[in-house]
C-alpha positions in Angstrom: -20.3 -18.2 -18.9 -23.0 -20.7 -19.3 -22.7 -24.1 -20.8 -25.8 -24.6 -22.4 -27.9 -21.3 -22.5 -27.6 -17.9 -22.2 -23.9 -16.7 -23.4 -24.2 -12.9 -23.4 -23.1 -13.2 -26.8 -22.1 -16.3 -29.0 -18.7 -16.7 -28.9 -17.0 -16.8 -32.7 -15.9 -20.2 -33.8 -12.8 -21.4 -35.2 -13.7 -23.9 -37.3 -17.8 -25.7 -38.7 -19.0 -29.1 -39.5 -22.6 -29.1 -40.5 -24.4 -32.4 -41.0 -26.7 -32.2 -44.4 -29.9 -34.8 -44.9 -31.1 -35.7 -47.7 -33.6 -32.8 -48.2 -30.6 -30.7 -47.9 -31.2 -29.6 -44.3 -28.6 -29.1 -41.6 -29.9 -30.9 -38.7 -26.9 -31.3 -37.0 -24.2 -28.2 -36.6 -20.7 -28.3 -34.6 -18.6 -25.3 -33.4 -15.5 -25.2 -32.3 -13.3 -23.0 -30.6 -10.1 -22.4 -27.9 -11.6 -23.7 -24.8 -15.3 -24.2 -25.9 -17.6 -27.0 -28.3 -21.2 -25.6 -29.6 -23.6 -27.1 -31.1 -27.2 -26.5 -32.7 -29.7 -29.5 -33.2 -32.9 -29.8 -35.0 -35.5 -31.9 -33.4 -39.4 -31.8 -34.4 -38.5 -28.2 -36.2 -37.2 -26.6 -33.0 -33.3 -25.4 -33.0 -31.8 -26.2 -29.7 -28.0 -24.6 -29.5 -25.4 -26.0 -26.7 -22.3 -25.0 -25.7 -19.6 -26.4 -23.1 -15.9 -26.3 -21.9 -13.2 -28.3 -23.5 -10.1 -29.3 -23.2 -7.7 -28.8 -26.2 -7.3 -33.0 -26.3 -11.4 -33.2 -26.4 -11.4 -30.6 -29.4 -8.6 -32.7 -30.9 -10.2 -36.1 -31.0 -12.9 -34.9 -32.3 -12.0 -33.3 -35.5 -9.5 -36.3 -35.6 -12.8 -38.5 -35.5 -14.5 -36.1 -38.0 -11.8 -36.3 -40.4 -11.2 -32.4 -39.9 -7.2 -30.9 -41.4 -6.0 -28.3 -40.2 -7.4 -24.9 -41.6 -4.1 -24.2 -43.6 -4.7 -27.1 -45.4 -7.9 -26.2 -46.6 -9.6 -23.3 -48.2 -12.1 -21.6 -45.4 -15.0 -23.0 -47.3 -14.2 -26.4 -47.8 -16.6 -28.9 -47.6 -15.7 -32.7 -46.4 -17.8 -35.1 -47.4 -17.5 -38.4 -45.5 -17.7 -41.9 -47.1 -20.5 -44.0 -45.7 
């Protein structure tokens, strides 16, 4: 399995934060999964994707840091909007 390129096929997410700018655009995307973290980043209007191994603590952290509940607490949709 690569890390940054060339997964055979991309592997389905459990759970998607996407950054929105003020034009409405997603520049920034997170994935997250058991075992794996991907992401897809806009720079000068080229989509780069990355993906990489995790541990289960890594995952946690981070949707502790991005304020994400658990999925039974939230409609599949739900949209969390951080306060600046």
């Amino acid at each position: 399995m690569a890390l940054t390129t060339g997964w055979f096929t991309y592997p389905t997410p459990k759970d998607s934060v996407v950054f929105r700018d003020t034009d409405g655009e997603a520049p920034l995307v997170f994935w997250f999964g058991p075992g794996w973290m991907g992401s897809a980043v806009t720079i000068d209007h080229e989509r780069k994707r990355y993906f990489r191994k995790v541990t289960e603590t890594e995952v946690s952290n981070l949707r502790s840091a991005l304020r994400i509940t658990s999925r039974s607490n939230r409609p599949p949709s739900a949209a969390v909007e951080l306060r600046r």
